[in-house]
Backbone as JSON Lines, residues from 0, in Angstrom:
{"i":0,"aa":"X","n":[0.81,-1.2,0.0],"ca":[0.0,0.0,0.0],"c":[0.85,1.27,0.0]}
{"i":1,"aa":"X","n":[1.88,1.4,0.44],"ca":[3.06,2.74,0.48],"c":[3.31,2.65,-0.84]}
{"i":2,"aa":"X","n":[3.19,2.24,-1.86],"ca":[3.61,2.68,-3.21],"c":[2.59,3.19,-3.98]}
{"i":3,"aa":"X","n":[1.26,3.46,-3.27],"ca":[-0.18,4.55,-4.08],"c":[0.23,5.62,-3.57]}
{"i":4,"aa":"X","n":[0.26,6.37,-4.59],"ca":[0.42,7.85,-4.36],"c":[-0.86,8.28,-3.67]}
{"i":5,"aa":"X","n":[-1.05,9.16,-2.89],"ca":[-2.25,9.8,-2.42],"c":[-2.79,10.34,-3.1]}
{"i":6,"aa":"X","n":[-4.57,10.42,-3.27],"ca":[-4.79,11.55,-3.96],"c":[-5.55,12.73,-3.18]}
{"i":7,"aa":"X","n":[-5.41,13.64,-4.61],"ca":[-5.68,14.84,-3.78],"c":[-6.41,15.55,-4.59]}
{"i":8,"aa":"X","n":[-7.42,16.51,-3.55],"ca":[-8.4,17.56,-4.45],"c":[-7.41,18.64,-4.61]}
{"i":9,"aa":"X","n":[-7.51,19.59,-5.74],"ca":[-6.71,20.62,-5.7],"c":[-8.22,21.63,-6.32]}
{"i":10,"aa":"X","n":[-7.93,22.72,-5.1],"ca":[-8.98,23.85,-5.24],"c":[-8.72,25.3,-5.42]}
{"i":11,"aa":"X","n":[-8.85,25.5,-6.5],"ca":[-8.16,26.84,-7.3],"c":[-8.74,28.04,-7.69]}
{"i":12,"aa":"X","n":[-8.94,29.08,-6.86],"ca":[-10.11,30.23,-7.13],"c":[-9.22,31.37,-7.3]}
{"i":13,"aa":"X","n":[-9.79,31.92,-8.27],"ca":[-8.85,33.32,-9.02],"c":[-10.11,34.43,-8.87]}
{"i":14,"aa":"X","n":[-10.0,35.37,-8.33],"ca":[-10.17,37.13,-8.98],"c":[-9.65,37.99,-9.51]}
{"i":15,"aa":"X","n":[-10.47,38.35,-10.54],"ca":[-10.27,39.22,-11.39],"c":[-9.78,40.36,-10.55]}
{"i":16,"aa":"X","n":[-8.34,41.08,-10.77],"ca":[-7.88,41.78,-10.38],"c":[-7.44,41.59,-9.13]}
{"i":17,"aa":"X","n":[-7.07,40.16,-8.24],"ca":[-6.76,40.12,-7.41],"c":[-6.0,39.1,-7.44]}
{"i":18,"aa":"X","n":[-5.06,38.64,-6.42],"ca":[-4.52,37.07,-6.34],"c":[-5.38,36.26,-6.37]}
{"i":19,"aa":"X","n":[-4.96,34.83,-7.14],"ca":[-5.96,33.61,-6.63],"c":[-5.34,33.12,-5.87]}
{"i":20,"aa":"X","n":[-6.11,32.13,-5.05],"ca":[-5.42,31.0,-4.07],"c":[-5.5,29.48,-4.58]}
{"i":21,"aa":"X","n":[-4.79,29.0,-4.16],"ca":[-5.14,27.6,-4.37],"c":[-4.26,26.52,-3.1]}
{"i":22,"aa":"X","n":[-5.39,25.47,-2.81],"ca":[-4.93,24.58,-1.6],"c":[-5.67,23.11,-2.06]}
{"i":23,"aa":"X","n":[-4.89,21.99,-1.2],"ca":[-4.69,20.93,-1.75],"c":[-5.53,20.08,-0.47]}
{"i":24,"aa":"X","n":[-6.73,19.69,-0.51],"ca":[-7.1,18.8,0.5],"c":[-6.88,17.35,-0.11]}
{"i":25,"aa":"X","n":[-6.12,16.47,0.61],"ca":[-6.04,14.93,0.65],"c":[-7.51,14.49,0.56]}
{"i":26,"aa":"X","n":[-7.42,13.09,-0.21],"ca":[-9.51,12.82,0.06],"c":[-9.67,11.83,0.89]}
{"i":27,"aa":"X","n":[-8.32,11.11,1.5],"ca":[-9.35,10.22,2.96],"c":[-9.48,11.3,3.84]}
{"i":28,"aa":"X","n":[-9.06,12.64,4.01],"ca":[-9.47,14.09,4.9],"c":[-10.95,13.41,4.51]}
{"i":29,"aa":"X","n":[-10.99,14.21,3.21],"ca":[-13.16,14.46,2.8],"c":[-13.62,12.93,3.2]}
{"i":30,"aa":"X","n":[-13.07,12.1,2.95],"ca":[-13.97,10.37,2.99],"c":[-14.06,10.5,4.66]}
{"i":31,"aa":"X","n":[-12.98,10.82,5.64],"ca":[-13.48,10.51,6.95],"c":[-14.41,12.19,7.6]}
{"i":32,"aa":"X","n":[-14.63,12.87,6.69],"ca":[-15.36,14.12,7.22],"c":[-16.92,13.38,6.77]}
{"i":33,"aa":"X","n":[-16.65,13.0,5.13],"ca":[-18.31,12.48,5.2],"c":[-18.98,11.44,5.98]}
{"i":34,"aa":"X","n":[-18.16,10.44,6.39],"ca":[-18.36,9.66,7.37],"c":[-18.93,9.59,9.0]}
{"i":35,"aa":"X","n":[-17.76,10.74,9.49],"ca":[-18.85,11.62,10.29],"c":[-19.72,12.35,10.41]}
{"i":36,"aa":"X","n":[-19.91,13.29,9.29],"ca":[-21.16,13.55,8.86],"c":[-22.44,12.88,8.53]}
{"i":37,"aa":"X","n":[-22.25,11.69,8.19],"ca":[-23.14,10.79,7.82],"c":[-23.65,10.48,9.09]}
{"i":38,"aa":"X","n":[-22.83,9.99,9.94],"ca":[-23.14,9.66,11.17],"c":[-23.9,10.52,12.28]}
{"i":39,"aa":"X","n":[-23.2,12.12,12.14],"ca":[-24.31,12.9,12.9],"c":[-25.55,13.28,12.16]}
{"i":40,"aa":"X","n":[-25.79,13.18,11.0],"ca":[-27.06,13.13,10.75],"c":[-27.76,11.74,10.54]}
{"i":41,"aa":"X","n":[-27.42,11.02,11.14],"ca":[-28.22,9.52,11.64],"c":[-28.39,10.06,12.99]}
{"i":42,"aa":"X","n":[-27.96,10.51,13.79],"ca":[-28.56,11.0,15.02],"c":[-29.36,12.06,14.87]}
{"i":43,"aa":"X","n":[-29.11,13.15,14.17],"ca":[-30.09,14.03,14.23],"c":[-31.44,13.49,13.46]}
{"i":44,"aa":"X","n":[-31.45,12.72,12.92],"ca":[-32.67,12.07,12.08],"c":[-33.42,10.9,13.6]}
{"i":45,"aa":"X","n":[-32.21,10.74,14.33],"ca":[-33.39,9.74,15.26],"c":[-33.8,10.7,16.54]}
{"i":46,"aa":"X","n":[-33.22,11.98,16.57],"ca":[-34.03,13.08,17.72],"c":[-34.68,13.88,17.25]}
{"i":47,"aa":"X","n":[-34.79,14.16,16.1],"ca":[-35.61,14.71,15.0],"c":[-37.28,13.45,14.79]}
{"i":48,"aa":"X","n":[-37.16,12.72,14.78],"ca":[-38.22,11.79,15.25],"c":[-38.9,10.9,15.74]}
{"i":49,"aa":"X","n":[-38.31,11.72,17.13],"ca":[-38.9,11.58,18.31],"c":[-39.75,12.43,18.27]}
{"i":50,"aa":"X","n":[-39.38,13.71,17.83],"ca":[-40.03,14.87,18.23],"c":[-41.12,14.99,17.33]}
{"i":51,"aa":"X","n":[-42.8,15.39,18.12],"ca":[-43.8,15.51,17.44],"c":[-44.02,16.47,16.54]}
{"i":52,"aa":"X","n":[-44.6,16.49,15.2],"ca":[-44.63,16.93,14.28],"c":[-45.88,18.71,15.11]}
{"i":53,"aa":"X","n":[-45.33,19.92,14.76],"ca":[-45.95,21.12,15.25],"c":[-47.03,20.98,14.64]}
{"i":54,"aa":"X","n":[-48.27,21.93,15.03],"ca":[-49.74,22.0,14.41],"c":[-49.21,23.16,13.35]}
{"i":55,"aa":"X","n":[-48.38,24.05,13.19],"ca":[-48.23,25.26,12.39],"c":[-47.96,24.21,11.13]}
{"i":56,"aa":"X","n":[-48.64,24.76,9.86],"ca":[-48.16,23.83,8.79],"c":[-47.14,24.62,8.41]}
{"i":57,"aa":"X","n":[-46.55,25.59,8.07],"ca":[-44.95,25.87,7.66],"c":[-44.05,25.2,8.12]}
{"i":58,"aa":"X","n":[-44.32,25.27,9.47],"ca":[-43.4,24.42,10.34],"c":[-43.12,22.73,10.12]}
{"i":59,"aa":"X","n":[-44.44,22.29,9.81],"ca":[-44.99,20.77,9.75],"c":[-44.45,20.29,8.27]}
{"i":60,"aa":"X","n":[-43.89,21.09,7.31],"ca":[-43.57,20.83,6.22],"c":[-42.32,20.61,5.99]}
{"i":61,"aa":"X","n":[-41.57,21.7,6.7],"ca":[-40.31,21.59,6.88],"c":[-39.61,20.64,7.71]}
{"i":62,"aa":"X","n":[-40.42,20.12,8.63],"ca":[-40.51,18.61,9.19],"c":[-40.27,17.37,8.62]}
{"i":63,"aa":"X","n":[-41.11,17.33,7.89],"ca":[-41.97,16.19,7.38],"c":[-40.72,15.48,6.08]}
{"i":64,"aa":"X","n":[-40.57,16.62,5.51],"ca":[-39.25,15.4,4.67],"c":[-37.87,15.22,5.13]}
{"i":65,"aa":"X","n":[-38.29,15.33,6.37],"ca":[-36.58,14.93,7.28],"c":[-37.38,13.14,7.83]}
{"i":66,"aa":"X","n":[-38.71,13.2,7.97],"ca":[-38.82,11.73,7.92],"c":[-39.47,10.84,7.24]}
{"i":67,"aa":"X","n":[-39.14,11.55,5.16],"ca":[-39.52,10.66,4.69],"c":[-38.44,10.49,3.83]}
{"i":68,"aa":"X","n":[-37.32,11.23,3.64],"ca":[-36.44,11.28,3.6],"c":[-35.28,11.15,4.33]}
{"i":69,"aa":"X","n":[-34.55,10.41,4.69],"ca":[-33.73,10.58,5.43],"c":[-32.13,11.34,4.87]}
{"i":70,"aa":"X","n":[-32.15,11.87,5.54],"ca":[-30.46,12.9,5.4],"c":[-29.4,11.59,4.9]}
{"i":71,"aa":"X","n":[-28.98,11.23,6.31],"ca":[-28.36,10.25,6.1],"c":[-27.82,9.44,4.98]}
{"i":72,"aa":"X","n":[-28.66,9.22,4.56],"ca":[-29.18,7.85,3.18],"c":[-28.3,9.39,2.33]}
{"i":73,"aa":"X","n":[-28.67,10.57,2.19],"ca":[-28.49,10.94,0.85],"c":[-26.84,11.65,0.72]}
{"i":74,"aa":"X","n":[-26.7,11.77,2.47],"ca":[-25.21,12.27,2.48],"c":[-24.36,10.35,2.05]}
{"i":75,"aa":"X","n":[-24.84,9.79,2.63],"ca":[-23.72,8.54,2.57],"c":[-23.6,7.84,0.71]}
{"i":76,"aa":"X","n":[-24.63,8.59,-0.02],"ca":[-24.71,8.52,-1.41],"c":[-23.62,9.6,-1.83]}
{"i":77,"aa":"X","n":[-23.66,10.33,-1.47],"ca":[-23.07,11.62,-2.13],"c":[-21.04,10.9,-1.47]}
{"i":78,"aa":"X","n":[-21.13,10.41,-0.61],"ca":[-19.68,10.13,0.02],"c":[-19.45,9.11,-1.12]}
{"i":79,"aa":"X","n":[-20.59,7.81,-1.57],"ca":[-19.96,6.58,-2.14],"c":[-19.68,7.35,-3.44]}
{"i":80,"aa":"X","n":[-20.2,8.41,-4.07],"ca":[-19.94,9.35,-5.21],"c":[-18.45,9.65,-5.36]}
{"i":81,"aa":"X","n":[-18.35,10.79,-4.23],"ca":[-16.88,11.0,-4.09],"c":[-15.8,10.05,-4.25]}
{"i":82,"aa":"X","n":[-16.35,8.7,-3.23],"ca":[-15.01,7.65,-3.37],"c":[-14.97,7.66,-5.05]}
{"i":83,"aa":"X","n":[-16.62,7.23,-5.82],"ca":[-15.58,6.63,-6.94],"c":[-15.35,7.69,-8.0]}
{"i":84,"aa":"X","n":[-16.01,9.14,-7.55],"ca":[-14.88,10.16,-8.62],"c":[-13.47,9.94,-8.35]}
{"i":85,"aa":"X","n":[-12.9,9.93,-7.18],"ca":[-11.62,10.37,-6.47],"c":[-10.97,8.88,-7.2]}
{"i":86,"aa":"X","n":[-10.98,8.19,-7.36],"ca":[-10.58,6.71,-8.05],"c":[-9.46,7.24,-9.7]}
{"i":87,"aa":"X","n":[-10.45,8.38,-10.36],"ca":[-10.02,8.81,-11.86],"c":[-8.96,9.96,-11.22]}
{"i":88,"aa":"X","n":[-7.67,9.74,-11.78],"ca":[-6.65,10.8,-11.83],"c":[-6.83,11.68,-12.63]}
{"i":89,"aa":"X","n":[-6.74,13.52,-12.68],"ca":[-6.6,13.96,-13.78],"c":[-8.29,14.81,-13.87]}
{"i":90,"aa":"X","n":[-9.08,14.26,-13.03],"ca":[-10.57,14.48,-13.62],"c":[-11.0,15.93,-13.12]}
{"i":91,"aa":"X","n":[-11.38,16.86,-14.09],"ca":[-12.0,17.66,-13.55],"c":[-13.59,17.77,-12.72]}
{"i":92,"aa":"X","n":[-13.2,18.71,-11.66],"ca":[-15.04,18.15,-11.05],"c":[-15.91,19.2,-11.18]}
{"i":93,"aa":"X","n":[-15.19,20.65,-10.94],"ca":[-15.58,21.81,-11.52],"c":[-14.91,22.7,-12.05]}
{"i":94,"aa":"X","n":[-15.34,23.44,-12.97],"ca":[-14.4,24.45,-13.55],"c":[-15.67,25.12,-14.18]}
{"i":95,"aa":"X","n":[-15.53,26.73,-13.28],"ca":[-16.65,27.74,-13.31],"c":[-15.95,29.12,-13.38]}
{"i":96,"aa":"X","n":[-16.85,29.21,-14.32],"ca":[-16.11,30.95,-14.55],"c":[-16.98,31.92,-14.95]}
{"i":97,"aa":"X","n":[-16.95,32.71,-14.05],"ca":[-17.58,33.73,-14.27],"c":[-17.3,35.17,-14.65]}
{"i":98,"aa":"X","n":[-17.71,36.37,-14.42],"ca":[-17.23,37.85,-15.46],"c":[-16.11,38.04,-13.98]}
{"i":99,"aa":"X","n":[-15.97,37.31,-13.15],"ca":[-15.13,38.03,-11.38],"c":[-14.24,37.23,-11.13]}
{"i":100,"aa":"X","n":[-14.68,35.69,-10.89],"ca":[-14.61,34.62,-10.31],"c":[-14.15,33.54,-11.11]}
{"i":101,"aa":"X","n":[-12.96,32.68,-11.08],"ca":[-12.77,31.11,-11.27],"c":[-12.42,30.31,-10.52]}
{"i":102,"aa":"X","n":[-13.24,28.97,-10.54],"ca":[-13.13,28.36,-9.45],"c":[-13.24,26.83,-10.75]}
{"i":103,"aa":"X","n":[-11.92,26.35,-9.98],"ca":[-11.74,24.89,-10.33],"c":[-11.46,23.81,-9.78]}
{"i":104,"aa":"X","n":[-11.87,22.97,-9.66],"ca":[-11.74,21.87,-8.51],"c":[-10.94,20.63,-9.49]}
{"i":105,"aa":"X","n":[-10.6,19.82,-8.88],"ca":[-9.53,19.0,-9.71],"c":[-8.9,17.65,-9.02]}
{"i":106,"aa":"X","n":[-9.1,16.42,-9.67],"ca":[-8.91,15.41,-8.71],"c":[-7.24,15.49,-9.34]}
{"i":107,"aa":"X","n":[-6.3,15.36,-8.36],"ca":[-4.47,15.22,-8.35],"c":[-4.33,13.72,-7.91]}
């Protein structure tokens, strides 16, 4: 296993008329952030319903697809995503440009 190179996101934002920056997050960083993330919203989804749904319907709506939906389920999709972008060397994930702003994201 010491002979895989690591990979890495490289995140690159330029202004117009200003310096850009750019910094390099490793992706088992992001794989063990979504992981815990995943995990605190499996808890907030089981104290979230416990709690009885309010009589205000604004309120009752904004409720209601936290338990027919679960968070969870859609963050731990979005993580198995990441693993298998992060797999392709070379791949761009975004590259946005606007009349101010460029912002490019980049699997290394």
């Amino acid at each position: 296993m010491w002979n895989k190179s690591a990979r890495l996101l490289m995140v690159r934002v330029k202004v117009k008329k200003r310096r850009g920056f750019s910094f390099l997050v490793p992706i088992w960083v992001i794989d063990e952030f979504m992981e815990a993330f995943t995990n605190l919203a499996w808890v907030g989804e089981k104290v979230i319903g416990c709690v009885p749904l309010p009589r205000d319907e604004n309120v009752r709506k904004n409720l209601s697809w936290v338990k027919s939906i679960p968070p969870s389920g859609v963050i731990a999709s979005t993580h198995r995503i990441i693993k298998d972008l992060s797999q392709h060397k070379g791949l761009d994930l975004v590259d946005v440009e606007t009349e101010e702003v460029q912002v490019k994201i980049r699997i290394k």
